[in-house]
MARZATI-897826 format. One record per residue (C-alpha): z, x, y. Coordinates in nm, 4 decimals, decimal comma. Layout:
N
        z        x        y
        Z        X        Y
...
END
This chain:
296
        z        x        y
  -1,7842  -1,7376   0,4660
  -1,3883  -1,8578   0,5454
  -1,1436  -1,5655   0,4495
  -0,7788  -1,6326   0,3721
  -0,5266  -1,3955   0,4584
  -0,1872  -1,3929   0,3571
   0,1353  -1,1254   0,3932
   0,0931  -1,0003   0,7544
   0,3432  -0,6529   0,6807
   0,3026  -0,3475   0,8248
  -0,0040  -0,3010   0,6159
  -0,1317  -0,6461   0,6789
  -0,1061  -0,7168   0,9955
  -0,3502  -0,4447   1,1139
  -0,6065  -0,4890   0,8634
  -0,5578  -0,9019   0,9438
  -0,6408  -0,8393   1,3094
  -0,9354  -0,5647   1,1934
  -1,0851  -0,8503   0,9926
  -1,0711  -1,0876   1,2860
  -1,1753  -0,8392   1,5163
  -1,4817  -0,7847   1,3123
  -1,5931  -1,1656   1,4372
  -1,5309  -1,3068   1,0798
  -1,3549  -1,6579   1,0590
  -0,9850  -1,6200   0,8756
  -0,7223  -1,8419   0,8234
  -0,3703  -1,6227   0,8132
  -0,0455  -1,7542   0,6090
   0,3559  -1,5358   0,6724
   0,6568  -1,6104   0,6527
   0,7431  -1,4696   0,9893
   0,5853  -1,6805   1,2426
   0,5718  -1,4282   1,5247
   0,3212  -1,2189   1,2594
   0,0892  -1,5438   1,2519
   0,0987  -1,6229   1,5947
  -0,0472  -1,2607   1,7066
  -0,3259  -1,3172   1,5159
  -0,3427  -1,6801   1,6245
  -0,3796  -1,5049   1,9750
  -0,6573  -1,2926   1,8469
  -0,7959  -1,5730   1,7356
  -0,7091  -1,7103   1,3751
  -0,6297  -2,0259   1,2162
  -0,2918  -2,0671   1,1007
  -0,2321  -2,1992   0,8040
   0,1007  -2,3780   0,6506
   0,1348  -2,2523   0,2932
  -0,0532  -2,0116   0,0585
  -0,2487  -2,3385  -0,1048
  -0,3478  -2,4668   0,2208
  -0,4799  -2,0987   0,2803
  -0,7159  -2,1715  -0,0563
  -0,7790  -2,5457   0,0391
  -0,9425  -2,4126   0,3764
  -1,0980  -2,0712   0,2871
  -1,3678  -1,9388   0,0500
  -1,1980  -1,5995  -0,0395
  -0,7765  -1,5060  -0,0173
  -0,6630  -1,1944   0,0774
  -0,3319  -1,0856  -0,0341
  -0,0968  -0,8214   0,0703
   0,2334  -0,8590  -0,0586
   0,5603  -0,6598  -0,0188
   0,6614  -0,7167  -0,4151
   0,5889  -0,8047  -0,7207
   0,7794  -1,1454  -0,6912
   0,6245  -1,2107  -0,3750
   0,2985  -1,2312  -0,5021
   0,3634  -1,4264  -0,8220
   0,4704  -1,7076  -0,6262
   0,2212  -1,6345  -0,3528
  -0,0728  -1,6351  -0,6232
   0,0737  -1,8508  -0,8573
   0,3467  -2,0728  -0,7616
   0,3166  -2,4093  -0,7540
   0,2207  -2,4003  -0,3574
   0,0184  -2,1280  -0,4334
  -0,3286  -2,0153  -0,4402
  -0,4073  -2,1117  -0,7657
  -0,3681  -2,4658  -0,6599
  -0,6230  -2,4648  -0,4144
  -0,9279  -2,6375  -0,4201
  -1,2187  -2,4259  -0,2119
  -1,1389  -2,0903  -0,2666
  -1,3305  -1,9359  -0,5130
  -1,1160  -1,5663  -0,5770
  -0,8075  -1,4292  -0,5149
  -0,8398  -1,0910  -0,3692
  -0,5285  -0,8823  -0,4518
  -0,4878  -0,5488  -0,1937
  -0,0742  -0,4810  -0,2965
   0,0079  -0,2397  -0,5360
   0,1105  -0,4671  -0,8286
   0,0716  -0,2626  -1,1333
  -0,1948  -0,3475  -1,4449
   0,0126  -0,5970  -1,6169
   0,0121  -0,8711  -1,3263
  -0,3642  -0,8391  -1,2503
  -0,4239  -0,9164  -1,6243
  -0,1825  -1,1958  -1,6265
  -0,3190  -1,3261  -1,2617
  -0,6561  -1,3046  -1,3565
  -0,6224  -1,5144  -1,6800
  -0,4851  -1,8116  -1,4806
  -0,6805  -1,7712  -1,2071
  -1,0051  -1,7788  -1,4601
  -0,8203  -2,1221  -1,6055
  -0,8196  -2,2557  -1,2768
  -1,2070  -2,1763  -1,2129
  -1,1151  -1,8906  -0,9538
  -1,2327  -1,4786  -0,9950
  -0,9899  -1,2414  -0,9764
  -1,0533  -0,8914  -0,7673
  -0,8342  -0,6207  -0,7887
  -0,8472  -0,4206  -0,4041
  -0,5344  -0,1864  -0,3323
  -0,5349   0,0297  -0,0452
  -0,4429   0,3640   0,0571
  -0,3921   0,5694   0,4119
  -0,0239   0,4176   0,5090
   0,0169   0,2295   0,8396
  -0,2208   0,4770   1,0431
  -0,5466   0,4251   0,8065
  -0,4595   0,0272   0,9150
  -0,4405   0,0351   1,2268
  -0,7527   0,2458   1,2037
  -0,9924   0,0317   0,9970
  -1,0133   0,4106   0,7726
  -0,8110   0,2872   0,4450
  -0,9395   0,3319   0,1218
  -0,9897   0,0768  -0,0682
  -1,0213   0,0687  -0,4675
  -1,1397  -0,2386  -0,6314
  -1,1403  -0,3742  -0,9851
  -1,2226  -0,7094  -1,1311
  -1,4947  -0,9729  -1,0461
  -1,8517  -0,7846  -0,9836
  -1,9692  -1,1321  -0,7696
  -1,6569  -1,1449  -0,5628
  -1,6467  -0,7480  -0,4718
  -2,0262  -0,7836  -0,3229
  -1,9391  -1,1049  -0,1401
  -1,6840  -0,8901   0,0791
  -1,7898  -0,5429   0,0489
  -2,0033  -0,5473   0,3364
  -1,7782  -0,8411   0,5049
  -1,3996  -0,8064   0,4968
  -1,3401  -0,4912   0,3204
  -1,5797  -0,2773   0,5649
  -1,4073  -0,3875   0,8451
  -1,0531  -0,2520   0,7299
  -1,2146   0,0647   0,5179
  -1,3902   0,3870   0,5498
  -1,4257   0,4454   0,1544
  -1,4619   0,1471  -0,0583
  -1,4987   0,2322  -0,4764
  -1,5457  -0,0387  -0,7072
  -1,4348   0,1113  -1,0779
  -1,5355  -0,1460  -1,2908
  -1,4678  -0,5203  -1,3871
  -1,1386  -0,4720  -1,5900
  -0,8975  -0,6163  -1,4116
  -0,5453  -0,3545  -1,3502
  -0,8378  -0,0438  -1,3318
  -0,7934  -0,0362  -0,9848
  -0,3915  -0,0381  -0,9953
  -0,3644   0,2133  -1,2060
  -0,5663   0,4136  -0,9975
  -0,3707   0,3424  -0,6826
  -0,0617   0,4494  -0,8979
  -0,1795   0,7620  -0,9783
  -0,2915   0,8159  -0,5906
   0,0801   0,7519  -0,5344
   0,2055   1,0254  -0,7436
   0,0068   1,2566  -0,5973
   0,1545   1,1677  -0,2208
   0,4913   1,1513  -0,3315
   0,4727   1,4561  -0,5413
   0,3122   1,6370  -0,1832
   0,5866   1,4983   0,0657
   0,8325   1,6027  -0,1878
   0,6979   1,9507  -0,2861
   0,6163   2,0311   0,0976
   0,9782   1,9548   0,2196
   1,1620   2,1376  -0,0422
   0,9490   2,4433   0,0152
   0,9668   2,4149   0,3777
   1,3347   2,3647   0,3412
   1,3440   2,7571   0,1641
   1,1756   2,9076   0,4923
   1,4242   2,7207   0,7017
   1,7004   2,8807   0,5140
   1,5085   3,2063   0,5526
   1,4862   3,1746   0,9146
   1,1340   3,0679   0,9829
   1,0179   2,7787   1,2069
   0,8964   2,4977   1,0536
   0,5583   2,5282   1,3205
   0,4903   2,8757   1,2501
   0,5017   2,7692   0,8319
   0,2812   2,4427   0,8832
   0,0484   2,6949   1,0672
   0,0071   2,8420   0,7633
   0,0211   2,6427   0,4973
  -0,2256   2,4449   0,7293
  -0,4685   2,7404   0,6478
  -0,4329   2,8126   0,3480
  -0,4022   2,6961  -0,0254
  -0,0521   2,5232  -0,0053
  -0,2177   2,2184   0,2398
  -0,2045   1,8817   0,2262
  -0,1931   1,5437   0,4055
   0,2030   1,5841   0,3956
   0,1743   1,9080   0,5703
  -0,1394   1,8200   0,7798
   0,0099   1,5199   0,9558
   0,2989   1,3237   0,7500
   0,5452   1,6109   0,8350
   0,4831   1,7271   1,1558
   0,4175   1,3592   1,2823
   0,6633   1,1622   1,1225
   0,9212   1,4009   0,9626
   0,9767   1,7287   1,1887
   0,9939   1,5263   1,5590
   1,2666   1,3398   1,3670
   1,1182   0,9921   1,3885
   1,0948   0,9250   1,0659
   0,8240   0,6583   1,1090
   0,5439   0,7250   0,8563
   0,6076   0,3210   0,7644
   0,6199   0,3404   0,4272
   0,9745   0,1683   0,3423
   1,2242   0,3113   0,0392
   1,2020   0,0032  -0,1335
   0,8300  -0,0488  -0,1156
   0,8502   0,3544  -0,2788
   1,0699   0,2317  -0,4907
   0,8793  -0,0269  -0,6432
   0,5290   0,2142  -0,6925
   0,7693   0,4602  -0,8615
   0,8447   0,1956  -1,1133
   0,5262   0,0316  -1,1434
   0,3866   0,3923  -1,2174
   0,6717   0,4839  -1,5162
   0,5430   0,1224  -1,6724
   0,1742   0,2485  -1,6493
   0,2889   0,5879  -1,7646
   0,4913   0,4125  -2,0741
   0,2320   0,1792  -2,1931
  -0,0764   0,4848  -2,1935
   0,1915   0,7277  -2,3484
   0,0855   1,0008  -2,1000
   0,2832   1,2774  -1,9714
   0,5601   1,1863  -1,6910
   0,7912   1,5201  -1,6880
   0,6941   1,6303  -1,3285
   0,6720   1,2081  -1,1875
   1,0359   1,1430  -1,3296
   1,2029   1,4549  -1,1989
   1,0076   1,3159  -0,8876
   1,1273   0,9581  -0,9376
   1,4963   1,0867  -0,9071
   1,4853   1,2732  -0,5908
   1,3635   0,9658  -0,4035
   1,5881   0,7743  -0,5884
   1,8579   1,0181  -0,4755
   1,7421   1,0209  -0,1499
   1,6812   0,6180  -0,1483
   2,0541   0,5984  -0,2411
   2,1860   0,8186   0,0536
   2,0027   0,6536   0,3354
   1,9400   0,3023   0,2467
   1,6172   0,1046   0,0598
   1,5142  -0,0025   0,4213
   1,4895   0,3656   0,5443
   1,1311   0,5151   0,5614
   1,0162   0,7557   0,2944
   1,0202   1,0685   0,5144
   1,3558   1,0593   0,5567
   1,3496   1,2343   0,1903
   1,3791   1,5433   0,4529
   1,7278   1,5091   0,5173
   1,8459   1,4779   0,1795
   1,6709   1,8057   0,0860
   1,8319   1,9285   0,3890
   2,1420   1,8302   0,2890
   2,0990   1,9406  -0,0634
   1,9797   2,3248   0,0887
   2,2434   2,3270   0,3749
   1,9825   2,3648   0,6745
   1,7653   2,2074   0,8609
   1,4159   2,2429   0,9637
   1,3836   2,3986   1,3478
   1,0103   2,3997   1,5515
END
């Protein structure tokens, strides 16, 4: 088996080098050169376009920064879908349900399967090999790379079903729930600051009891209260999942009180420090808002 791989991000690059790492034989596609040529290092072929990716491999990974960038990627007319040997295209973005549907039909018309794989666990779960991965879509192509690509990048793999979008919905809803805890956990903790407690002594014991998370196990204190602001998840990429989730929550006609009120502090916060900032820096606009700021 030849695997394809194409968007080397801060997502894809680690789970790209993972894959190779795991002694399977991949042929990477980027934009940025300097992306390809560290996996060419680690031992990858390097491939000129996303068609000659699916002239020269059985299977195409893709992991794509937006919704336009995978359209062309799977699509265009240099894309995948004009390749000749690849039998699926394996999407791992967050795309919403409405482009795997769409991507699936042409890729059926073209005599290629369509499977549905987005992942969770930020930059740290790829550079790991411990992301989640979800999958939706083709039964055949899901068991092909199950025990091949996808366990070399994942320490939970759940296949939920053969409709194709299942799978980004679900990812969607995952992303709620993480933007809803970063959110929730820095306003509180902004209240004890402005009471006078230390932001250490509070994770300590939230950290033990009922109000814990993964935003106050490790996203705040390791990203957010050093002041790095380096969780790697960029505004714009938040951006686009907040979006993708108000079409999902629009076309089911399901409750989206609590996710919009959400939607409009990142906006809010997107809007005061820039789309290429990185999501925790939602801290200092709740600072901002309460007039204090979090101390050890």
């Amino acid at each position: 088996m030849r695997i394809g791989y194409i968007g080397l991000g801060a997502m894809g690059r680690p789970m790209a080098v993972n894959i190779v790492t795991a002694g399977h034989d991949v042929v990477v596609y980027d934009l940025n050169e300097n992306q390809t040529k560290i996996l060419a290092q680690r031992g990858a072929s390097v491939a000129g376009s996303p068609r000659e990716v699916a002239e020269e491999t059985d299977y195409v990974l893709t992991c794509l920064p937006s919704i336009e960038a995978a359209e062309a990627v799977a699509l265009g007319p240099n894309g995948v879908v004009a390749g000749s040997r690849a039998k699926a295209f394996v999407n791992m973005g967050t795309t919403g349900s409405a482009f795997s549907r769409s991507t699936a039909e042409a890729m059926r018309a073209a005599g290629k399967s369509y499977l549905d794989a987005p992942i969770s666990g930020g930059p740290p779960g790829a550079e790991a090999g411990t992301l989640g991965v979800m999958c939706s879509g083709d039964r055949e192509t899901f068991e092909a790379l199950k025990a091949n690509a996808l366990e070399a990048i994942s320490s939970k793999i759940v296949y939920l079903g053969e409709k194709p979008g299942a799978a980004q919905v679900m990812k969607l809803v995952n992303n709620i729930i993480f933007f809803g805890n970063v959110a929730v956990a820095m306003e509180a903790l902004t209240l004890g600051a402005k009471a006078g407690l230390g932001a250490e002594q509070m994770l300590e014991v939230i950290n033990a009891s009922s109000g814990r998370n993964t935003a106050t196990e490790w996203l705040i204190p390791n990203h957010a209260l050093n002041r790095a602001f380096d969780f790697g998840g960029a505004n714009y990429i938040i951006a686009k999942d907040l979006d993708l989730w108000r079409q999902e929550v629009e076309a089911f006609q399901t409750p989206m009180q609590l996710g919009m009120s959400l939607r409009t502090l990142y906006l809010q916060s997107m809007w005061r420090e820039g789309m290429g900032a990185d999501l925790t820096t939602l801290l200092k606009t709740l600072e901002e808002i309460g007039n204090t700021e979090l101390k050890p």
